[in-house]
N, C-alpha and C positions, 0 to 999 in steps of 0.2 A: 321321767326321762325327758329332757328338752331337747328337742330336734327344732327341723324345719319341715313345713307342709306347705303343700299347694291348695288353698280356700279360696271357693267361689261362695261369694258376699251375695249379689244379684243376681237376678236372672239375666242372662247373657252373657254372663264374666264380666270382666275378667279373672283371672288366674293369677290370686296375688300370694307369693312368696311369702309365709311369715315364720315367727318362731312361734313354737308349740308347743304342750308337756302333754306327754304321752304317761297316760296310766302305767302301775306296774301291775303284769298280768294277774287276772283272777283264777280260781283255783284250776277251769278249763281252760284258761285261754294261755297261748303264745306270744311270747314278743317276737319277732323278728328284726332284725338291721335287714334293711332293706341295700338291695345289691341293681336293681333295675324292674323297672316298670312300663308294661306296655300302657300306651291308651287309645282306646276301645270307643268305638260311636257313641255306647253306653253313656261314655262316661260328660261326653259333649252331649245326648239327649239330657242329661238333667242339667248339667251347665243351663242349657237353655229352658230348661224347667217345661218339654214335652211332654217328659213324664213328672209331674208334682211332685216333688221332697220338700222335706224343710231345707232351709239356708238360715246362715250359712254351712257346708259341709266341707269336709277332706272327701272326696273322690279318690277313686283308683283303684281297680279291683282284676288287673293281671301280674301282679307282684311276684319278686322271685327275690330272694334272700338266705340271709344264715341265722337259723336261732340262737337266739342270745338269751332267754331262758323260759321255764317252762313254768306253767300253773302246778300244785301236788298233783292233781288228778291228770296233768297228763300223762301217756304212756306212748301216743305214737313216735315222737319225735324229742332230740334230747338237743343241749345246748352241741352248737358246731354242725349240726346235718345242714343241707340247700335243700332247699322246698321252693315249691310253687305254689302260691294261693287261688283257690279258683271259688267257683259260686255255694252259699251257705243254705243249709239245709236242716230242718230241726231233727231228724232221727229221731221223732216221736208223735208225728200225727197217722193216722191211719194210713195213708199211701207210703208213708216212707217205712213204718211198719210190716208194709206188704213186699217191700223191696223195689217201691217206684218213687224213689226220692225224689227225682223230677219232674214228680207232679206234687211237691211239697206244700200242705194247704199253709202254710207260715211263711211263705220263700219270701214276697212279697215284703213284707214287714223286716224278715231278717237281711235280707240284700238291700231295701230302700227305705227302711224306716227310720234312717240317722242316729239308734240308738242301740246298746247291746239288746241280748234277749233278756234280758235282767232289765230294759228300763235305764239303764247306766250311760252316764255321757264318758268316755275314756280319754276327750281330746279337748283343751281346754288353752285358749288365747287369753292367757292373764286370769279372771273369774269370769272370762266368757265363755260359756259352751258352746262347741262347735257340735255339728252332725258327724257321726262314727259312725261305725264299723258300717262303711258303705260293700255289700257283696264279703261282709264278715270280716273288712280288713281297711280298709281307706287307707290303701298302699301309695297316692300323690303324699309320703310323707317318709322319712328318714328313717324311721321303726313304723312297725305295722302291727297290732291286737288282731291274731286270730286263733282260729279252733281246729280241734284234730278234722274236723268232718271236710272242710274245706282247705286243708294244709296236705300236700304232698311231697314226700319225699325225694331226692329226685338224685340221679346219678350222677358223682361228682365231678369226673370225667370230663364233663359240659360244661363251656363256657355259659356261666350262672344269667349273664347279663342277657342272653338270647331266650333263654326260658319261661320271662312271665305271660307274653302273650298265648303261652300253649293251655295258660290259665280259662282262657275266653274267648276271642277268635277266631285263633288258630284251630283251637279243639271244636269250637261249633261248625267251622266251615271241612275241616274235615271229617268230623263225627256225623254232622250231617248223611256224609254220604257214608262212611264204613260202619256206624253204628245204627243211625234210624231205617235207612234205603238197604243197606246191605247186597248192592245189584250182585246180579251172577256174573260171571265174566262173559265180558261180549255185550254188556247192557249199551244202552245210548242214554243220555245224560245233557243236558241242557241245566247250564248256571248264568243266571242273571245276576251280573254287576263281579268285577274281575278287583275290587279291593280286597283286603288281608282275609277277610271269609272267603270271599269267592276264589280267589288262587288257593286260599289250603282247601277247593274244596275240590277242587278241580286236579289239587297232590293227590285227594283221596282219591279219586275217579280212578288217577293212574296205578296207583295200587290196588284196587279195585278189580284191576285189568278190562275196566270201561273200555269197547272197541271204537266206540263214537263218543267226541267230550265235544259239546259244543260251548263253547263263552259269550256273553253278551256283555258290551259296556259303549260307555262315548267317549272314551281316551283312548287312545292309540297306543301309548305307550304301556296301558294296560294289561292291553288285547295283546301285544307284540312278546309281552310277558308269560301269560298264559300260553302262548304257544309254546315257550321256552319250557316252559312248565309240565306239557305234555297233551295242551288242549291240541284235540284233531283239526277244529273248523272256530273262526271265530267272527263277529259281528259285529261290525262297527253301527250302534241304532243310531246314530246320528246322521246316518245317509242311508240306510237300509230300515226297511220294515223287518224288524227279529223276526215276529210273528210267520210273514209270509217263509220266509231265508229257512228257521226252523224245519218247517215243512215239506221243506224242497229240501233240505239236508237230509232228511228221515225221511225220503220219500211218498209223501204226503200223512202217514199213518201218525206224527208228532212223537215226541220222546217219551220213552219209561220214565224215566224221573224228572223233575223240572224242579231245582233248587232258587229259590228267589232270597237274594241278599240285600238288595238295594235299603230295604225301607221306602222304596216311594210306591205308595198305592197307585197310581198310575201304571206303573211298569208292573207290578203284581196283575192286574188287570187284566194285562194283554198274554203276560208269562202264563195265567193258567190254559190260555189256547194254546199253549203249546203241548199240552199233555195226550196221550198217546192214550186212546180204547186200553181200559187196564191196568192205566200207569197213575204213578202217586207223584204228587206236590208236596214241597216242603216250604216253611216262610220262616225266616228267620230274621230278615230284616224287620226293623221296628220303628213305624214311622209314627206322627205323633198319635195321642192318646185321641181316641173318636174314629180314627180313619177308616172310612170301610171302601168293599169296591163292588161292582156288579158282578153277578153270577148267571150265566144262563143256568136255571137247572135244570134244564132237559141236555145241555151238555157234560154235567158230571152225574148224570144219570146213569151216563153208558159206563159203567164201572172205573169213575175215575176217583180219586181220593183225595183230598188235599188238608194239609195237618200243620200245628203252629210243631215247630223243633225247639227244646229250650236246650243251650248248652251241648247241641249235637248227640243229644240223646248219651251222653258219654257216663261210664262210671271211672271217675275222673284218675282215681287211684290205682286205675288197672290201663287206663285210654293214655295217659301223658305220658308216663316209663313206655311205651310202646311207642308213641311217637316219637319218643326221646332215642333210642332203638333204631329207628326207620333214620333218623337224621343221621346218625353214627354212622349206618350203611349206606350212606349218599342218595337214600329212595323217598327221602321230605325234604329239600332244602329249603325249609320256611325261612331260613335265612337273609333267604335273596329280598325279601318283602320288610325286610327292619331299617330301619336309618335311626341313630342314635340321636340323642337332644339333652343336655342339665336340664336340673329342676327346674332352676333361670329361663331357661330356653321354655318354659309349657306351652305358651299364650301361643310361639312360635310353631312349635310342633302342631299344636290343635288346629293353626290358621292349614298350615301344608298338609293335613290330613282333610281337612275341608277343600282346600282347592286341587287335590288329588296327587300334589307333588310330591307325595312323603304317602304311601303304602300302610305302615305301621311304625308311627311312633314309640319307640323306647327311652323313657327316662334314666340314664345311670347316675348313681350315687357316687360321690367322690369316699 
């Protein structure tokens, strides 16, 4: 199948447009035409090679599309359904055995390892091999190779082009809070950095029925968002100390939950004083590979918790139709957080996701 893909060559980029031949699917896997494509920090930390891959690769792993056909063995999904592709998983090591896929001992390998689980290269620039199934799918590409495990079905109802980032983002930043934290109603809730995670996660809070949503960020236009959104209280740390502000919010006692989205270990640092005698942390941001920070531990002694979240703890085939749901009844508009870009457009989209003018990037296909 010859399409077009978006390939990063070097580290740094850029994002160059080529033609491509896309394998015809194996007995497991999907093809997809692809209908739109979010992109995700993810997918600029390996751009920049933070986290090691091989290069070159096709990137992109919040895809949303229409099958165009199927492997024999598959049985979820048939030519013509809309799906969303989200994170791969092997449904065959001990944890995902036990029903905790999310702590997949193979994720690693099959989300960043450039190559099917077979070893197989499926994406090929003339006789040069590119890096695949990047997150089981290297959806910056015109058709996309994926598997039932990481393919969801998805209601047709729904303008398809708005759907892929509820593959990764969207669903981390609000699975975060409705699936890992799961607060009571009335909790208080502090999120650090107000991009496409931190506003879905901050939608989740409000379904939640979080009584106190605190936001942190240094854009204004952010923060001005997040309230829009349903944040109670928000913080500009560019001229305010979070840390202290927090405190004073909550009355000195700090927050039940503290979600950190940033990726910058610095701001993770200061975000775990924010946690509340009892209350849990979450980190979802991902900053580069090495990064650590200081801990008092005689401050998370006193019963405080603090925990990596992959993918918002979400089981994705049951979490996406559900948000999909919540959008229908006007109680997600993750909407508001997308701005559209072409393929053409990547290099551009990737620069305005970097200098915070563009929320979440979405690629549509013509």
């Amino acid at each position: 199948m010859q399409t077009q893909a978006a390939v990063v060559r070097a580290k740094g980029g850029p994002f160059s447009v080529e033609d491509v031949v896309i394998s015809e699917p194996a007995d497991d896997q999907i093809l997809v035409k692809m209908v739109a494509v979010g992109m995700c920090h993810t997918d600029l930390t390996i751009r920049d090679q933070n986290m090691e891959t091989m290069l070159p690769m096709v990137l992109g792993h919040e895809g949303a599309g229409i099958v165009e056909k199927v492997g024999s063995h598959v049985t979820k999904v048939k030519p013509g359904d809309h799906v969303v592709m989200t994170f791969h998983t092997c449904g065959q090591c001990g944890n995902c055995l036990a029903g905790n896929h999310l702590s997949c001992e193979n994720a690693f390998g099959l989300n960043f390892g450039g190559v099917t689980h077979t070893g197989d290269c499926t994406i090929h620039a003339g006789d040069e091999r590119l890096g695949c199934s990047f997150f089981g799918q290297s959806s910056f590409a015109g058709y996309a190779l994926t598997y039932e495990r990481n393919t969801v079905p998805v209601d047709k109802s729904v303008p398809l082009e708005l759907l892929g980032p509820l593959g990764c983002g969207v669903q981390t930043g609000a699975g975060s809070v409705l699936n890992a934290f799961d607060p009571p109603a009335g909790s208080d809730i502090v999120i650090f950095g107000a991009g496409a995670v931190g506003l879905s996660a901050v939608m989740g809070a409000v379904i939640a029925n979080c009584t106190t949503i605190i936001c942190v960020d240094i854009k204004q236009n952010r923060l001005d968002l997040a309230l829009e959104l349903g944040a109670t209280h928000v913080i500009n740390a560019a001229d305010t100390n979070p840390v202290e502000e927090v405190m004073r919010l909550t009355g000195g006692k700090g927050a039940s939950y503290m979600l950190e989205t940033t990726g910058n270990a610095q701001v993770l640092e200061g975000a775990i004083y924010t946690i509340a005698m009892g209350g849990e942390g979450g980190i979802v941001g991902a900053p580069a590979m090495g990064s650590t920070v200081n801990i008092d531990v005689n401050f998370m002694l006193f019963n405080r918790r603090l925990r990596g979240i992959i993918e918002g703890d979400s089981n994705s085939d049951v979490f996406i139709p559900r948000l999909i749901e919540l959008y229908k009844q006007g109680k997600f508009p993750f909407d508001k957080l997308i701005k559209f870009y072409t393929l053409d457009q990547i290099n551009e989209a990737a620069a305005d996701s970097e200098n915070g003018s563009t929320l979440k990037p979405v690629l549509k296909f013509s």
